[in-house]
C-alpha positions as CSV (number, residue, x, y, z in Angstrom):
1,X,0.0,0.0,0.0
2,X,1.3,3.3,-1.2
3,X,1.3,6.3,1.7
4,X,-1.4,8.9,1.2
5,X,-0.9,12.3,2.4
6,X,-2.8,13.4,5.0
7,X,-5.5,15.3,4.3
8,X,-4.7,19.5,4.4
9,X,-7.3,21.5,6.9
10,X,-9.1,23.3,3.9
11,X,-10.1,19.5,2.6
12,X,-10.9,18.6,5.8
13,X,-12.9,21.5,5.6
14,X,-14.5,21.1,2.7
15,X,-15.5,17.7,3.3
16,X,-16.9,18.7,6.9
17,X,-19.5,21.3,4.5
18,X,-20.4,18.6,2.4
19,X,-21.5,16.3,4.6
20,X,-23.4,18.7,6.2
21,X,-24.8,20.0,3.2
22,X,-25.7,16.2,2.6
23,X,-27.4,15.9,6.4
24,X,-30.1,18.8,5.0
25,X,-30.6,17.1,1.4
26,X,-31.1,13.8,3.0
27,X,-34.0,15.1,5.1
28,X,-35.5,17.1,1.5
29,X,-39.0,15.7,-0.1
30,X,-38.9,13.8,-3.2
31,X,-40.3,16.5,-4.8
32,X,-37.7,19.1,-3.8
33,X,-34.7,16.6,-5.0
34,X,-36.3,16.4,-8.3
35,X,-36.5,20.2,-8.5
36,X,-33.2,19.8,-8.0
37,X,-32.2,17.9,-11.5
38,X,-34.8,19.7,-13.2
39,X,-32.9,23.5,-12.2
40,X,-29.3,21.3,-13.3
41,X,-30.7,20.2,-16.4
42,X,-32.0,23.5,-17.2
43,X,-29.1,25.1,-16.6
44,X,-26.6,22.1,-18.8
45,X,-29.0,22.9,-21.7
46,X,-28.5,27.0,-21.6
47,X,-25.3,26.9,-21.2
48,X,-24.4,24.2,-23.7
49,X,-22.5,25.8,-26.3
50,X,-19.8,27.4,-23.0
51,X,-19.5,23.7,-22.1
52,X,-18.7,21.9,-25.2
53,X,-16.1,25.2,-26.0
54,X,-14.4,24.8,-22.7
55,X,-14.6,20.7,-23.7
56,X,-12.9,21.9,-26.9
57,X,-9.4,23.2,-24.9
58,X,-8.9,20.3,-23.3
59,X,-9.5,18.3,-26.3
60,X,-6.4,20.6,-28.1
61,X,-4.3,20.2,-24.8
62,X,-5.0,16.5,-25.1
63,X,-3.9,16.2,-28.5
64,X,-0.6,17.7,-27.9
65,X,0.2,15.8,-25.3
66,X,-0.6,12.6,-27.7
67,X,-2.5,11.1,-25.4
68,X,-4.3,7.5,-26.6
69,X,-7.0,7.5,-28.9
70,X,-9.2,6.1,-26.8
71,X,-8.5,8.6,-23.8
72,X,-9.3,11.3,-26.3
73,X,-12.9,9.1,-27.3
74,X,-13.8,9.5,-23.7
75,X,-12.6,13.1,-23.2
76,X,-14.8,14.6,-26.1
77,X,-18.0,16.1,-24.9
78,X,-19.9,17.0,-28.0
79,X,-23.7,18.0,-28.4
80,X,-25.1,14.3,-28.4
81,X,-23.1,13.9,-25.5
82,X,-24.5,16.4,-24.2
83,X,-28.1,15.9,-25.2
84,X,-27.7,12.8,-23.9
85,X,-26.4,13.5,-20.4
86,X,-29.3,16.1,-20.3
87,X,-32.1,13.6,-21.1
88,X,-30.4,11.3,-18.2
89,X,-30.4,14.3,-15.7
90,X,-34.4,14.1,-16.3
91,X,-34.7,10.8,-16.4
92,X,-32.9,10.4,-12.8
93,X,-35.8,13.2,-12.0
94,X,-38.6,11.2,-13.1
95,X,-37.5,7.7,-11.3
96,X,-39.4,6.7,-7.8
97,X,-37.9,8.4,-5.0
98,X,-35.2,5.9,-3.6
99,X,-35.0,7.3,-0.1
100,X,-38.1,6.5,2.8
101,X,-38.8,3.0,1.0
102,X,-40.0,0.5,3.8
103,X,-38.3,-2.6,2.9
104,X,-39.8,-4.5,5.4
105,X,-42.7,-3.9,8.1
106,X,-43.3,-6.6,11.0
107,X,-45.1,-6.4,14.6
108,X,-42.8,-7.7,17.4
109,X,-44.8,-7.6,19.6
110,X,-47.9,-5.8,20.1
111,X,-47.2,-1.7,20.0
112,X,-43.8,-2.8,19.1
113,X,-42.9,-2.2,15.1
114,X,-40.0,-2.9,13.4
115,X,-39.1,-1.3,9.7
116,X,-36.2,-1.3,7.7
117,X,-35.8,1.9,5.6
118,X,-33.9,3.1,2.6
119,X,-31.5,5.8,3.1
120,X,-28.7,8.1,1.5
121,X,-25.0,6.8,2.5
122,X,-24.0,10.0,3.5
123,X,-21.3,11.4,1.0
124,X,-19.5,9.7,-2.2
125,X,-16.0,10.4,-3.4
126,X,-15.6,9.7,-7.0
127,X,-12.1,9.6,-9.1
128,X,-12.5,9.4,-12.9
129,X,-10.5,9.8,-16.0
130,X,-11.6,11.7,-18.5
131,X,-15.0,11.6,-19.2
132,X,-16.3,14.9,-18.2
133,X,-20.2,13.8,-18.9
134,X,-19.4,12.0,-15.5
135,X,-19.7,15.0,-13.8
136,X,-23.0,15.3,-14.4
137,X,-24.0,11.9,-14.2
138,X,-22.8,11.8,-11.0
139,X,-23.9,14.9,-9.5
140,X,-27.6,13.8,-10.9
141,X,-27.8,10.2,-8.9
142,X,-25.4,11.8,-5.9
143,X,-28.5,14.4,-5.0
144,X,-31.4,12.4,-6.3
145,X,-30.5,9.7,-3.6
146,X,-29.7,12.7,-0.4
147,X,-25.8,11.7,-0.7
148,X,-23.1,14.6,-1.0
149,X,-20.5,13.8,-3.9
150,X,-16.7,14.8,-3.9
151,X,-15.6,14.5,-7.4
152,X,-12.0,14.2,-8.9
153,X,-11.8,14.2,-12.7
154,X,-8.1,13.7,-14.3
155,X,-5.9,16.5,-14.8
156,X,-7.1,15.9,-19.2
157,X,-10.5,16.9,-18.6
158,X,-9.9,20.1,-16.2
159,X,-11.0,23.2,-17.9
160,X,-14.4,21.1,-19.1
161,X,-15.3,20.2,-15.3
162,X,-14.8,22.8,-14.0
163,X,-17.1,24.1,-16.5
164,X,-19.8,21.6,-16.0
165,X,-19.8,22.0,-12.1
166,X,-19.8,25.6,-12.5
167,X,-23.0,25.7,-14.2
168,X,-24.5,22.4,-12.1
169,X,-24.3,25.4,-9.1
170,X,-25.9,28.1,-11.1
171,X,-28.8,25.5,-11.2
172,X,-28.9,24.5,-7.9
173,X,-28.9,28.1,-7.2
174,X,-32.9,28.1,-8.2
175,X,-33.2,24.8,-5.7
176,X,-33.4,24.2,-2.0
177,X,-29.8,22.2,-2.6
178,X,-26.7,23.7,-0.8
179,X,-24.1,23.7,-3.6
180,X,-21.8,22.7,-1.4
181,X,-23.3,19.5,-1.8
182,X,-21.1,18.8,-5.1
183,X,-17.5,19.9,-4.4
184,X,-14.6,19.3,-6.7
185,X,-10.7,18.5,-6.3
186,X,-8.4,20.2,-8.3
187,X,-4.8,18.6,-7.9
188,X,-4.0,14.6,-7.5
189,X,-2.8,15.6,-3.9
190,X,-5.9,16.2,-2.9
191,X,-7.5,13.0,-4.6
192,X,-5.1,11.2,-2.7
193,X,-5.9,12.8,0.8
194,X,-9.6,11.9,-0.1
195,X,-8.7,8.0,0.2
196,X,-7.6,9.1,3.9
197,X,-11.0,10.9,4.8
198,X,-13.0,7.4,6.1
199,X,-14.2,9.7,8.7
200,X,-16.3,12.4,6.3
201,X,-16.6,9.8,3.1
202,X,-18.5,6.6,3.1
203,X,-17.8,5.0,-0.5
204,X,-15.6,5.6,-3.2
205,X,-16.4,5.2,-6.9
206,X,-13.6,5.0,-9.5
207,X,-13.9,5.1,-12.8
208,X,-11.0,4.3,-15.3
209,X,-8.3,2.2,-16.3
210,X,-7.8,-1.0,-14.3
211,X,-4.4,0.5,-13.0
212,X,-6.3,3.5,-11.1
213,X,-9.2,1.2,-9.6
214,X,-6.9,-1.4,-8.3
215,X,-4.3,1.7,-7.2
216,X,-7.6,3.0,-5.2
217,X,-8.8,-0.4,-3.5
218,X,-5.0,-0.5,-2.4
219,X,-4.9,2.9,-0.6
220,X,-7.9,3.8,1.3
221,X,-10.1,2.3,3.8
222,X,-12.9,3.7,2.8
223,X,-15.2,0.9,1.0
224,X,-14.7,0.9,-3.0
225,X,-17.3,0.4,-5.5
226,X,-15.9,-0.6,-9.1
227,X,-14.5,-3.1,-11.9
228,X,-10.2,-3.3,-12.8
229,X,-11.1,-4.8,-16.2
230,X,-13.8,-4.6,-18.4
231,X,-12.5,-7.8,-20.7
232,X,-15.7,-8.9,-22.4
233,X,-16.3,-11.6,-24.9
234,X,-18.7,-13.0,-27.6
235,X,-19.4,-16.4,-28.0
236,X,-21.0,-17.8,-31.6
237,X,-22.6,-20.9,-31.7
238,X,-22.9,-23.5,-34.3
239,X,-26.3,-22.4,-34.3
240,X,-26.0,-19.1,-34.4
241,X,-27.9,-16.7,-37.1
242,X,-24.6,-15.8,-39.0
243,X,-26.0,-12.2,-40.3
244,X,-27.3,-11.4,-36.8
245,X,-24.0,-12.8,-35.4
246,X,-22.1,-10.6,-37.7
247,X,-24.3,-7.7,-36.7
248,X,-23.8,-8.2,-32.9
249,X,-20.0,-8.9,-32.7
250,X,-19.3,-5.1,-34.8
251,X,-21.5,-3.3,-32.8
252,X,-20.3,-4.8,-29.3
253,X,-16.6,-4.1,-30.7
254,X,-16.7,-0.7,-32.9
255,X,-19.6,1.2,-31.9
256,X,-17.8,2.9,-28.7
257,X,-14.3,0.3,-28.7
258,X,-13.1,2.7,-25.8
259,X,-16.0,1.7,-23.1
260,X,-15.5,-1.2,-20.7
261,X,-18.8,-3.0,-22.1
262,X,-17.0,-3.4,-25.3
263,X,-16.2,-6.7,-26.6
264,X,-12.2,-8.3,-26.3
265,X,-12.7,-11.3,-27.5
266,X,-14.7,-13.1,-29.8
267,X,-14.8,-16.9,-29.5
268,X,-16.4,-19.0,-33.0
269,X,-17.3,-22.7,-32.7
270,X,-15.3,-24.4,-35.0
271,X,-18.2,-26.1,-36.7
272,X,-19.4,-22.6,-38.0
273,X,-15.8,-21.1,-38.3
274,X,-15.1,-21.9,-41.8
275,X,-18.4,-20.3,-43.0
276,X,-18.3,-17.2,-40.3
277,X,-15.1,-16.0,-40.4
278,X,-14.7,-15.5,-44.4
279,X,-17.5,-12.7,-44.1
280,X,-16.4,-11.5,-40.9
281,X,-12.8,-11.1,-41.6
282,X,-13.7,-8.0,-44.2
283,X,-16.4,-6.5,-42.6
284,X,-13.9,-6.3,-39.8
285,X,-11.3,-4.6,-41.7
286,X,-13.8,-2.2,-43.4
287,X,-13.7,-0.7,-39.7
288,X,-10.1,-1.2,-39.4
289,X,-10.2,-3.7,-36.7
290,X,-7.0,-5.5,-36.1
291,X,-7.9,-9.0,-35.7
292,X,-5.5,-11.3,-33.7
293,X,-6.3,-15.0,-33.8
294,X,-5.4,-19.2,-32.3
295,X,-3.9,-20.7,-34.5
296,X,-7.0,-22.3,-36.3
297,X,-8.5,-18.8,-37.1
298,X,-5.4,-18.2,-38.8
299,X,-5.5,-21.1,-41.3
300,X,-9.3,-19.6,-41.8
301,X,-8.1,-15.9,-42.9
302,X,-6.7,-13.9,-39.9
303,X,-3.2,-12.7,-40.5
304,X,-1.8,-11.8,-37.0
305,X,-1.4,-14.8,-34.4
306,X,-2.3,-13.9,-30.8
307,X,-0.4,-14.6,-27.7
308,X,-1.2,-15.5,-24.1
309,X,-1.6,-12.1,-23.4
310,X,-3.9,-10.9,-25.7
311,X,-7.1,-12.9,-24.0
312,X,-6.6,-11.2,-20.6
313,X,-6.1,-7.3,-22.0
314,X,-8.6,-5.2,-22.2
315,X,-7.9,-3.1,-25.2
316,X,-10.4,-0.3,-25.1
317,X,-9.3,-0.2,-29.3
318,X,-10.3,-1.2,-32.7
319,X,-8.4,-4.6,-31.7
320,X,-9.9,-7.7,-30.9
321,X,-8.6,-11.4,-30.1
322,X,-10.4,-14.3,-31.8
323,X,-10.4,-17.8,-31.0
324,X,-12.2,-21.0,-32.2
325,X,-13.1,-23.4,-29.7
326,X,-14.4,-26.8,-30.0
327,X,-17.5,-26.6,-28.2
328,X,-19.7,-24.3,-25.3
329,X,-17.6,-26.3,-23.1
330,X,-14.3,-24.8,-23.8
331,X,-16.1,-21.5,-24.5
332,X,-17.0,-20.9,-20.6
333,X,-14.0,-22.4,-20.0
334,X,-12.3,-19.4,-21.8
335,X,-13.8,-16.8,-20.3
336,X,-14.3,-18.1,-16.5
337,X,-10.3,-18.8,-16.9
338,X,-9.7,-14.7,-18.9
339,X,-12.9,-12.5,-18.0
340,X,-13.4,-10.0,-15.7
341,X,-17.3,-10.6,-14.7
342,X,-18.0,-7.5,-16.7
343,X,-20.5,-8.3,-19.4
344,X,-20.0,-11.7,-21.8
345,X,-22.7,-12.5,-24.7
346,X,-23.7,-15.7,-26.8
347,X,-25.4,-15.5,-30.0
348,X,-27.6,-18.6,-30.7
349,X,-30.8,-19.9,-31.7
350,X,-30.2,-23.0,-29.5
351,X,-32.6,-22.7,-26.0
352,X,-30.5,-25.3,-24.4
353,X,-27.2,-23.6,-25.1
354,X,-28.3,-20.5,-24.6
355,X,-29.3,-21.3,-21.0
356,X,-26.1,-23.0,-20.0
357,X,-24.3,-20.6,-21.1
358,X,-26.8,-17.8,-19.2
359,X,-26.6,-19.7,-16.0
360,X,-22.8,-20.7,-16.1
361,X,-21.1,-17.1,-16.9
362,X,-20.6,-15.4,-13.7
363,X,-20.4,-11.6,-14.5
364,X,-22.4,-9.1,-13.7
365,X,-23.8,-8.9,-17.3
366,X,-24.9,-12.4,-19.1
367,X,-26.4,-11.6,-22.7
368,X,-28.2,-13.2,-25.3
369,X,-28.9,-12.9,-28.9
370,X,-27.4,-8.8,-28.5
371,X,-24.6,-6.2,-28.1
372,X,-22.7,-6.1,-25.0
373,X,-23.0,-2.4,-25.7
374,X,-26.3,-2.6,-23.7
375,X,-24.4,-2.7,-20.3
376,X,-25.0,0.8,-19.3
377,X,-27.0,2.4,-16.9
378,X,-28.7,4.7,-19.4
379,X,-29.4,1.9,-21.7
380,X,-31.3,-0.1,-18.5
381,X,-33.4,2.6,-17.8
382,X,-31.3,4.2,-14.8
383,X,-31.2,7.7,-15.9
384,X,-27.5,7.5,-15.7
385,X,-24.5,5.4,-13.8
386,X,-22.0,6.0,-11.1
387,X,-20.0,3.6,-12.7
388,X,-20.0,-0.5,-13.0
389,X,-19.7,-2.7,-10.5
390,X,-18.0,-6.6,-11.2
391,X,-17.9,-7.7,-7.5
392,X,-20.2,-10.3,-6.2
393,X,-22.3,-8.5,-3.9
394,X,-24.5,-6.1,-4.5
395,X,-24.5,-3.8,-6.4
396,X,-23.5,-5.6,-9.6
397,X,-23.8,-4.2,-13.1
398,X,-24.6,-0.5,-14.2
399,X,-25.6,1.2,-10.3
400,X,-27.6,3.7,-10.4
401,X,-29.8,5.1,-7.7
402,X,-30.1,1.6,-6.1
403,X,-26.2,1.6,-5.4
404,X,-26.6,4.5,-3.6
405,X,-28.8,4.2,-0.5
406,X,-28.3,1.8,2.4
407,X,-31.0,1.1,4.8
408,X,-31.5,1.4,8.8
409,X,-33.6,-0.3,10.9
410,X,-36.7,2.0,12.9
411,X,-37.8,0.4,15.9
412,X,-41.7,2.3,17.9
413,X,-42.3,0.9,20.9
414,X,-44.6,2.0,24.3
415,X,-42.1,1.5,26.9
416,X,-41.2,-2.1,25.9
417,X,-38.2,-3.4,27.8
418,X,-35.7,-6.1,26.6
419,X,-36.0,-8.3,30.1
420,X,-39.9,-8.8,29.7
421,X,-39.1,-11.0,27.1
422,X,-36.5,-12.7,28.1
423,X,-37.8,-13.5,31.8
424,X,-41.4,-14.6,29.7
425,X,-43.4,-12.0,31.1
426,X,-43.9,-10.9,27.4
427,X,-43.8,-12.8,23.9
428,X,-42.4,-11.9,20.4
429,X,-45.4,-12.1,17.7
430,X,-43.2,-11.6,14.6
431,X,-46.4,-11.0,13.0
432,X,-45.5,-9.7,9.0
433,X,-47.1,-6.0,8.2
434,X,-48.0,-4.8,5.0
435,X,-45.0,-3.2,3.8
């Protein structure tokens, strides 16, 4: 574990005013947190054009600094982006209030009732790389759900969130939200010190390359929510449709090859390799995918042989590992031996393999018959993400507002006393309330 440095007094401070600010918000009506988004939103849309301009410096700075392509795909915050993050703001805003929910409702004993409610965690630090529409997406769950957020975008996307949380205050501004609920670090000191603050923060959220989340889960205390590697595969059947096959493995690999949910490898039974890969193979190319194959695809048309390494690296590029395997067998074999529980896919008109392969992957997303681009939290009708989750307990997948909240237990009684019941004088009921 790498030393953090302590945190200074003005974080400390800082800190201190969000989680206060995040007290007040937590005890705010549904109504006045969706007022809340709604004033954000408003205030992303008018101020638009600022945003994508201030987007466009960093974008310059980036490319003089010859930073990877796929850090740059991230980084660009155009007007669909934008559009987009805007229709999530107001789509966090229309989702049922996640705070207040009675999970469960029982009768101890009579006069004596037990509940278990949903409730904000308290504050959130999050530490991305580029991605600036983060910013938003964040701040739009963070205050939906009562919880303060501390964000901590890399040093590449600067100018654009500062930008973005500039204007997320001018709309809170028109809202009963402190904006001191949303703070934002500057320097990679202070995202440092943040790992040390398990006193002010109660989760932290990164998103980014698997050598930042697995840095962060090795230097703070402070619970982590988040994936190291986002290495997802395809597997085609025998029985596969090959045109909807086809259609599936370019869109999980070229329609956004930087994101996480974007497919590494591609495994072909070997009974349908000979037909498959001759089509494939160009339509590949066409997009300029680099194709790395086993030996067997090789001898069916790919050019450049892969190596052990290439079926556990997560490219997040217009590359992609192929390999033919002998049956579904060796295909779950493959990826419960190379994946990273992120999202892995089958395409096949067979029910029976289609379920064994649904109930043997263990990741977080298991898809048939369609893109892995699907694993998003915009896509599942979440408004927007925090970021995705590949550990076993919950959350798991895209989290949204769900991975947000925790719950405590509400206990009314009439002066009921432990000792009555366990002398006998009194009697638990346990007697199940509507919830």
């Amino acid at each position: 574990m790498t030393t953090s440095p302590n945190p200074s007094p003005d974080l400390i401070r800082q800190a201190t005013i969000t989680r206060q600010s995040a007290k007040k918000l937590a005890r705010t009506s549904n109504q006045e947190r969706q007022q809340s988004l709604l004033a954000m939103a408003a205030a992303l849309e008018q101020s638009m054009e600022g945003i994508i301009k201030g987007n466009e410096i960093d974008l310059k700075q980036a490319e003089n600094q010859t930073l990877q392509s796929s850090l740059i795909a991230r980084l660009k915050l155009d007007r669909e982006k934008m559009i987009n993050a805007i229709e999530g703001i107001r789509q966090v805003a229309a989702l049922p209030d996640p705070l207040n929910h009675r999970q469960l409702h029982i009768e101890l004993d009579e006069d004596l009732i037990l509940e278990r409610l949903s409730t904000p965690l308290g504050v959130v630090g999050v530490i991305f790389e580029a991605r600036p529409d983060a910013v938003m997406q964040i701040a739009s769950l963070a205050i939906r759900s009562g919880n303060g957020a501390i964000l901590k975008g890399g040093r590449e996307a600067t100018i654009s969130n500062q930008v973005i949380l500039k204007v997320l205050h001018q709309g809170l501004t028109y809202s009963c939200t402190d904006v001191s609920t949303l703070h934002l670090l500057t320097t990679r000191e202070e995202s440092l010190a943040l790992l040390n603050l398990e006193s002010l923060v109660d989760l932290i959220i990164p998103r980014g390359s698997n050598q930042l989340v697995r840095f962060i889960k090795s230097n703070t205390k402070i619970p982590v929510l988040g994936h190291a590697d986002g290495i997802c595969h395809l597997y085609i059947d025998q029985e596969a449709n090959i045109d909807q096959a086809i259609t599936i493995a370019l869109d999980s690999k070229t329609q956004h090859p930087s994101a996480c949910n974007a497919i590494e490898t591609l495994l072909i039974h070997e009974k349908i390799g000979h037909v498959l890969l001759p089509k494939l193979i160009p339509v590949f190319e066409s997009y300029n995918v680099e194709l790395r194959g086993d030996p067997t695809s090789c001898t069916l048309g790919i050019i450049k042989q892969a190596n052990e390494n290439d079926w556990s690296t997560e490219y997040s590029d217009l590359i992609l590992s192929v390999k033919i395997v002998p049956n579904i067998n060796e295909a779950l074999a493959h990826i419960n031996k190379y994946g990273s529980r992120h999202t892995d896919a089958i395409v096949t008109d067979n029910l029976t393999t289609a379920n064994l392969f649904l109930d043997s992957v263990d990741s977080a997303g298991v898809y048939l018959n369609c893109s892995t681009r699907f694993a998003d939290g915009f896509r599942y009708g979440f408004g927007a993400e925090v970021g995705i989750s590949t550990q076993t307990l919950p959350p798991r997948g895209p989290v949204g507002l769900e991975g947000l909240v925790t719950y405590r237990y509400v206990l009314r009684g009439k002066g009921h006393i432990s000792s009555d019941y366990i002398s006998g004088v009194r009697q638990f009921t346990h007697r199940s309330l509507a919830v």
